[in-house]
C-alpha positions in Angstrom: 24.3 -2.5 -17.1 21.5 -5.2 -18.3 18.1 -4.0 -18.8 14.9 -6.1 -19.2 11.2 -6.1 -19.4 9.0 -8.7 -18.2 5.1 -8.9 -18.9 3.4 -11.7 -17.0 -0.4 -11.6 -18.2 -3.3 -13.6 -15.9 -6.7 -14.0 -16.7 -7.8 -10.8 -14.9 -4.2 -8.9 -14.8 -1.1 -7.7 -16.3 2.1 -7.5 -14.4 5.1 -5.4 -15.6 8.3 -5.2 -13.9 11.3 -3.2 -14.9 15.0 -5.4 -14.2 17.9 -3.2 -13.6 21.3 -5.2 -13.0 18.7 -8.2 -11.7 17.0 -5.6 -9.5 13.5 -4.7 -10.0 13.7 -1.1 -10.6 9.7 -0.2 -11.7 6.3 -2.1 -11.2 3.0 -1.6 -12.9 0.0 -3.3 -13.0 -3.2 -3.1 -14.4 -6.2 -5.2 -13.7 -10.0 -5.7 -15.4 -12.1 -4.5 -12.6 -10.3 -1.3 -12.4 -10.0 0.4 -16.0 -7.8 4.0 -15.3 -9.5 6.7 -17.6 -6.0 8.4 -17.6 -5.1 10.0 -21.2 -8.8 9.3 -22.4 -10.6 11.9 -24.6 -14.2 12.3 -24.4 -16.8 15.2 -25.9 -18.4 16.0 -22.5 -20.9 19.1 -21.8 -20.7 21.6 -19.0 -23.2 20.5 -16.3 -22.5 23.1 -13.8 -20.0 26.0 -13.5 -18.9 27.3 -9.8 -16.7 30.8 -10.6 -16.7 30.2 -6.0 -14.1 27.1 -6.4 -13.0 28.5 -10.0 -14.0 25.1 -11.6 -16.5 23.6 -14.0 -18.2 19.7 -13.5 -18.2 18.3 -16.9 -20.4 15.3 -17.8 -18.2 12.5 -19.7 -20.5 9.3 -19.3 -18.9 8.3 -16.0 -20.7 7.5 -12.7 -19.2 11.2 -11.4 -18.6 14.2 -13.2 -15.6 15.0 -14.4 -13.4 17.7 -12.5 -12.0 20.8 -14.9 -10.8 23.9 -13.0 -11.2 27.2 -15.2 -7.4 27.9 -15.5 -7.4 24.9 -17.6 -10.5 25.3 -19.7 -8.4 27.7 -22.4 -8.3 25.7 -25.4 -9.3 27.5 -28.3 -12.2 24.7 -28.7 -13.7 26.8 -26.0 -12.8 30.5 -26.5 -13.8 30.1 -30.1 -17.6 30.3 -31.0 -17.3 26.9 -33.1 -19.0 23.1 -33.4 -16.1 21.4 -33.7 -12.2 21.0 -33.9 -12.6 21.4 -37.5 -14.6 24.3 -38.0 -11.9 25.5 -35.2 -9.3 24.2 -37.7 -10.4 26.2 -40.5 -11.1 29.4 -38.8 -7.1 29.1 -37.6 -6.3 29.0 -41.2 -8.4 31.6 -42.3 -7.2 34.3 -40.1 -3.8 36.3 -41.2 -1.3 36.7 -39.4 -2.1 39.8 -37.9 -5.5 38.7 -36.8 -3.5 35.5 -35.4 -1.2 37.4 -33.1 -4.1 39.6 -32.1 -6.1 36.6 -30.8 -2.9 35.3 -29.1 -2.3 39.0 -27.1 -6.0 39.8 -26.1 -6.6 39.1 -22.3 -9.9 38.3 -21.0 -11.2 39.7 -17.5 -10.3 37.5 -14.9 -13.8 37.5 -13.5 -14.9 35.6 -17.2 -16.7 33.0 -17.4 -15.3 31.5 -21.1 -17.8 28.0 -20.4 -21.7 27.8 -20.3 -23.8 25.3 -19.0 -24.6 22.9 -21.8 -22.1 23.4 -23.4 -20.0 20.4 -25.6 -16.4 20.5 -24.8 -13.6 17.8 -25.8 -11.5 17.0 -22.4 -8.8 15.1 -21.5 -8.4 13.3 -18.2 -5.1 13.6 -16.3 -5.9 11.8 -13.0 -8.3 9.3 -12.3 -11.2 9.3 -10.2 -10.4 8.9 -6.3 -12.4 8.2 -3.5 -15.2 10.2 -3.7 -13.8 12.9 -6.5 -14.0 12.8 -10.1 -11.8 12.4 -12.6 -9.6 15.6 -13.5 -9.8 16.8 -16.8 -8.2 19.5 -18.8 -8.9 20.9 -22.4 -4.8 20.9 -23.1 -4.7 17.6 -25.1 -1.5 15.8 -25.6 -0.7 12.6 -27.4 2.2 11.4 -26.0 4.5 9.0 -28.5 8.0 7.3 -28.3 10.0 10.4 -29.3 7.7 13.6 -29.2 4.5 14.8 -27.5 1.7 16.7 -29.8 -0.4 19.3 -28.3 -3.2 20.2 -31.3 -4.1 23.2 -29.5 -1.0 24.7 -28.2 1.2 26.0 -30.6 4.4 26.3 -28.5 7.1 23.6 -29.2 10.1 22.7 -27.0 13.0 20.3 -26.0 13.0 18.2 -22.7 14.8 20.3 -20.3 16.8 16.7 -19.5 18.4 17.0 -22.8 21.4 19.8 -21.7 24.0 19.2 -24.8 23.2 22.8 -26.1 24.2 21.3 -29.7 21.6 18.5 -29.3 18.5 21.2 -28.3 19.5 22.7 -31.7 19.1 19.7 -34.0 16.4 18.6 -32.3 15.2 22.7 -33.1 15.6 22.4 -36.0 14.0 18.9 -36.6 10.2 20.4 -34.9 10.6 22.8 -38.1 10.1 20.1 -40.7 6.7 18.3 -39.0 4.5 20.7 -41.4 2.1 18.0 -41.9 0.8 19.1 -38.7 -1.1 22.1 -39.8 -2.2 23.3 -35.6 -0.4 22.6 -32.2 3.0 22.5 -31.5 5.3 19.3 -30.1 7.3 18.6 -27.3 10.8 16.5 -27.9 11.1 13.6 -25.1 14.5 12.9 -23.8 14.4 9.6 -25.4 14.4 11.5 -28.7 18.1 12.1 -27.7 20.6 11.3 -30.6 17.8 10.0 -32.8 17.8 10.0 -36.6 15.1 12.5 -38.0 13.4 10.1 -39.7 12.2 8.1 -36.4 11.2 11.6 -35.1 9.2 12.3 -37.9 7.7 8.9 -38.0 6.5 9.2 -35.0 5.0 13.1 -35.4 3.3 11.6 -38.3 1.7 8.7 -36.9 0.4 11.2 -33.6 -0.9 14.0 -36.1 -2.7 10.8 -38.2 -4.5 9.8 -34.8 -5.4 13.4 -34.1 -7.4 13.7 -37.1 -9.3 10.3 -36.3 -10.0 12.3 -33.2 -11.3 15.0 -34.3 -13.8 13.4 -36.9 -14.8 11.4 -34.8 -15.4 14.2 -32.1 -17.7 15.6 -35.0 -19.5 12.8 -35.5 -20.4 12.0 -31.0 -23.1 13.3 -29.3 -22.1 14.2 -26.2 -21.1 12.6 -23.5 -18.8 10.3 -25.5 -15.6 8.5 -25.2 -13.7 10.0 -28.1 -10.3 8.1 -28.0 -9.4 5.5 -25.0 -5.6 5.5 -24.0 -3.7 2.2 -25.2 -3.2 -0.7 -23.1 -0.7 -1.1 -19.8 1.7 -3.5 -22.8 1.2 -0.4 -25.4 2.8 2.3 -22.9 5.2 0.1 -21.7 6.5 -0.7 -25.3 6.0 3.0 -26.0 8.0 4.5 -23.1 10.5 1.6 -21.6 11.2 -0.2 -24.7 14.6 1.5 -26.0 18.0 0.9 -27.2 19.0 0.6 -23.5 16.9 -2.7 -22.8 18.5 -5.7 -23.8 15.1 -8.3 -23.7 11.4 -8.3 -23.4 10.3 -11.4 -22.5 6.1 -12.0 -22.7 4.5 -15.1 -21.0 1.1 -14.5 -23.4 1.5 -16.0 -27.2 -1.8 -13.6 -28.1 0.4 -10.2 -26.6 3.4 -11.2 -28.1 2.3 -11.5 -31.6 0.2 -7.8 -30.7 3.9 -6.4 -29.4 5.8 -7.6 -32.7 3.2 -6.4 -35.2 3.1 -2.5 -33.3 7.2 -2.3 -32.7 8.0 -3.7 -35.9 5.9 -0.7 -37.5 6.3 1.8 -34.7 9.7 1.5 -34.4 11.3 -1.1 -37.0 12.4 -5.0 -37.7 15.6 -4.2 -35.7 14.0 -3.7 -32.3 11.3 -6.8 -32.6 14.6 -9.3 -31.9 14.5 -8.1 -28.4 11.4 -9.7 -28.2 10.7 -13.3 -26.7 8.0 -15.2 -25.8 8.4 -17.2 -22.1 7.3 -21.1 -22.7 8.2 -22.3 -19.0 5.9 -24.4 -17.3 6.3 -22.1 -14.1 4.9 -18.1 -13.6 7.3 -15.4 -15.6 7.8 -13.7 -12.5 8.5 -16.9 -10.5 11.6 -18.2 -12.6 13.1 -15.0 -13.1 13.0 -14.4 -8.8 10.7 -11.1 -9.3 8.2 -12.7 -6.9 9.5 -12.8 -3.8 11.1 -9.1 -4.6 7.0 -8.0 -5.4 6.2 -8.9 -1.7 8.0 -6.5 0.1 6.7 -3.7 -1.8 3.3 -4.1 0.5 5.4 -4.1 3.9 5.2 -1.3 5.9 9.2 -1.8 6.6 12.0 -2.2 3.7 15.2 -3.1 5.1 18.6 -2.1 3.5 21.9 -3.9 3.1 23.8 -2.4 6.2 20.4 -3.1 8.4 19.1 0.4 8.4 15.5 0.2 7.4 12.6 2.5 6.4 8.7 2.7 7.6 6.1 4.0 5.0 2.7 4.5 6.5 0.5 6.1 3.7 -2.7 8.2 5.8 -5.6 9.9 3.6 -4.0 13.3 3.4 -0.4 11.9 2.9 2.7 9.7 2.8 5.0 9.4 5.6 8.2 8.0 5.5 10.5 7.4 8.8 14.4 6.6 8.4 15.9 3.9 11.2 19.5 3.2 11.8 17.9 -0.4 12.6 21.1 -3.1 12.9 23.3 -0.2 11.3 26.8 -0.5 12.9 29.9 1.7 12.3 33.1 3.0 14.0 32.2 6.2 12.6 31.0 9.5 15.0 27.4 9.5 15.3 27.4 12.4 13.2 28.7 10.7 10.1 26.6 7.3 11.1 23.5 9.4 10.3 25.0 10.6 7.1 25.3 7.0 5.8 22.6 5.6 7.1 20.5 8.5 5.0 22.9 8.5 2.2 22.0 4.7 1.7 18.3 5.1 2.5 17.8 8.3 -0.1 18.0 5.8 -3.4 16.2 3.2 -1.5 12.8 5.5 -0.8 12.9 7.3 -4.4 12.8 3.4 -5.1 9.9 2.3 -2.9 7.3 5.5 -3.9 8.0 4.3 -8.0 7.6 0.5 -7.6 4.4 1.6 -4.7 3.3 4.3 -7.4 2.6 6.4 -4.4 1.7 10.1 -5.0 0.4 13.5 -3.4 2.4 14.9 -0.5 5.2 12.6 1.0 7.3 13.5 4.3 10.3 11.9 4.9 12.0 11.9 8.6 15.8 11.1 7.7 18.1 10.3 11.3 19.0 14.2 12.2 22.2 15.6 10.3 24.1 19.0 12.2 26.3 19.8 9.4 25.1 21.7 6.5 26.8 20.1 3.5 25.2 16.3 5.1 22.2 17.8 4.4 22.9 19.5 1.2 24.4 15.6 -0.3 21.6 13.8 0.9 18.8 16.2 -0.3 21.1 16.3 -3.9 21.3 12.1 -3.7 17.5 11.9 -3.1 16.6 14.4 -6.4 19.1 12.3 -8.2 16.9 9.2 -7.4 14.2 11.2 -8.4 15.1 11.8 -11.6 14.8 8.1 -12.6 10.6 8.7 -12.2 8.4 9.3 -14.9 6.2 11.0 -12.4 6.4 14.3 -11.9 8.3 15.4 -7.8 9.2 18.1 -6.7 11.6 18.2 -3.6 11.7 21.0 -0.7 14.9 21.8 1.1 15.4 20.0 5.0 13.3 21.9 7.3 14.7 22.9 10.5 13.2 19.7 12.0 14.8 17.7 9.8 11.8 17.1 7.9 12.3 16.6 3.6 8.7 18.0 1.9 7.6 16.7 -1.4 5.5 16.4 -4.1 4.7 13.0 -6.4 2.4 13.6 -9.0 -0.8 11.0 -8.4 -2.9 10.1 -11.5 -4.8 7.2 -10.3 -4.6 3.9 -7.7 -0.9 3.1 -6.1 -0.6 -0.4 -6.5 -1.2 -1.1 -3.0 -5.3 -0.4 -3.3 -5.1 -2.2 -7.0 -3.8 -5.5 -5.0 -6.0 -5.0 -1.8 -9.7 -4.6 -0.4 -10.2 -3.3 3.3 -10.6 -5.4 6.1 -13.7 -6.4 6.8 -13.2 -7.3 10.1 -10.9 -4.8 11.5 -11.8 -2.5 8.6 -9.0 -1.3 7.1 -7.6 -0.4 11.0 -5.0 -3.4 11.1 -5.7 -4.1 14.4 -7.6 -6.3 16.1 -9.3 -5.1 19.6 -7.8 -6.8 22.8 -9.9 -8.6 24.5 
């Protein structure tokens, strides 16, 4: 199976597609009048508190207030009368470990308030602003690397539930127990940590724990409202979640970015891994010559056809995504019964396809042609999680309903690429019609 990344850089934008077997399997794109706050940390102070909606506003410089409901507002930073991480730090250190595990059982009333108003707390934001909301923010900070996550105030540690090989969970166990440079918080293994050497996976602990302290200095040192640490780069994640054994090139069509992406994989992950790299001196676009292009397009139609001729219709509304399955051209000998069982069996990998390269999030319903027999249903709900499980989103998938109806969940953290590459119609504004006359 061949595997590549391409990064085509404009003036104002960055394009990265995802090749599968000369397929494009995953989009993004990031462009400079749109900047996603997602994964920044900022020192921000309580502006208001409503115990009503169970949530706090908290100012972080932005033009709206940040968005932190009270379930999330447990980070010791907060429970603890203290200025700072540090002095958070070293009261953690001072306690023994009876004091510790009496902290960790004791239960405040539900009906308690742990935030004032005026109050400096150090948030992170974990979906961007949209439409007229602001950004959601949480006090649970993670700093996600290549092989682990570290959470500096959450002390539990765990294994990617994708990783099954009981043996593997172990080693990987056993590996969390030697990061005791990291004095607080706990880590999570990623599933790309799978079969990796224990010196890559402490590497990489080290160099998250070494940006954590930067952090927290600097979080010291801010008056609030302040932007405390701004997540890397659209290039940075991509080389930091995408760029693995598996992929066989990463071809860059920007001299400046390439010379950035050897220098941070050469000492993020080693000399080995920067051979994969190439930069793209054609006199046409990146995307053009490799046929990625024309592909692009048809992620902004409404229909995408398949192979056989079925097709699907995605109409995204403001409250959700609907999704409509057509036997279209579709032909077959086959009862009419077992024609709607292809059709969605095809369809299924196609529309977990469609909502990553769209990046489309929130509630989705999808209308597959209507199935009688139970274990239909039960293969092409199973086909359509195993799609799923490609995303780096979070989904969540309900069973059919008894109108044939598939629920779901995408997790949405900012724009779909659809509203990154449009405006609204002036003219018919945004209806997509025009009045007859």
């Amino acid at each position: 199976m061949s595997r590549e990344i391409l990064i085509q850089v404009k003036r104002s934008e960055r394009q990265v597609a995802i090749i599968e077997n000369n397929r494009v399997d995953d989009f993004h794109i990031e462009v400079d009048r749109y900047q996603s706050l997602l994964g920044n940390i900022y020192k921000g102070r309580v502006e208001s508190i409503l115990p009503s909606i169970n949530a706090a506003f908290i100012n972080i410089g932005q033009k709206r207030n940040g968005f932190l409901y009270l379930t999330d507002a447990v980070s010791p930073l907060i429970e603890e009368d203290v200025s700072g991480p540090q002095q958070l730090i070293k009261k953690i250190f001072n306690m023994s470990k009876n004091e510790k595990e009496k902290h960790k059982r004791t239960k405040k009333p539900k009906d308690d308030v742990t935030l004032k108003e005026g109050q400096d707390v150090l948030v992170q934001v974990v979906k961007d602003p949209f439409g007229e909301k602001g950004a959601r923010l949480t006090t649970h900070i993670t700093l996600p690397g290549r092989f682990v996550v570290y959470m500096p105030f959450d002390k539990q540690t765990g294994v990617s539930k994708k990783i099954e090989s009981v043996e593997e969970r172990q080693r990987l166990r056993e590996v969390i127990k030697s990061f005791s440079f990291a004095k607080t918080g706990g880590f999570i293994i990623r599933t790309a940590s799978l079969k990796q050497g224990k010196r890559e996976l402490v590497r990489d602990a080290k160099f998250l724990s070494n940006i954590w302290s930067k952090i927290y200095k600097k979080s010291e040192q801010e008056q609030s409202p302040a932007l405390i640490y701004e997540e890397g780069e659209l290039t940075w994640k991509i080389v930091r979640d995408y760029l693995t054994e598996k992929v066989d090139k990463l071809i860059i069509d920007s001299q400046e970015e390439y010379q950035k992406i050897c220098k941070f994989v050469e000492a993020l992950i080693g000399k080995h891994m920067v051979e994969k790299i190439h930069f793209y001196k054609g006199t046409i676009s990146l995307f053009e010559h490799k046929n990625v292009d024309k592909e692009l397009e048809k992620i902004y139609n409404t229909n995408v056809y398949c192979k056989s001729g079925a097709y699907i219709v995605i109409e995204p509304t403001e409250g959700l995504i609907v999704v409509d399955v057509n036997s279209g051209k579709f032909k077959t000998k086959a009862s009419p019964g077992e024609a709607a069982f292809m059709v969605n069996m095809e369809v299924a990998g196609e529309i977990a396809r469609q909502l990553r390269l769209r990046d489309l999030g929130g509630i989705i319903v999808i209308d597959f042609i209507d199935m009688v027999r139970e274990d239909h249903k039960r293969k092409v709900l199973e086909a359509l999680k195993r799609a799923l499980a490609r995303d780096h989103a979070k989904t969540e998938v309900n069973k059919i309903s008894s109108l044939g109806l598939v629920e779901m969940t995408r997790a949405r953290t900012g724009k779909n690429i659809e509203s990154l590459s449009f405006k609204k119609c002036p003219y018919c504004n945004g209806r997509g019609k025009i009045k007859a006359v």
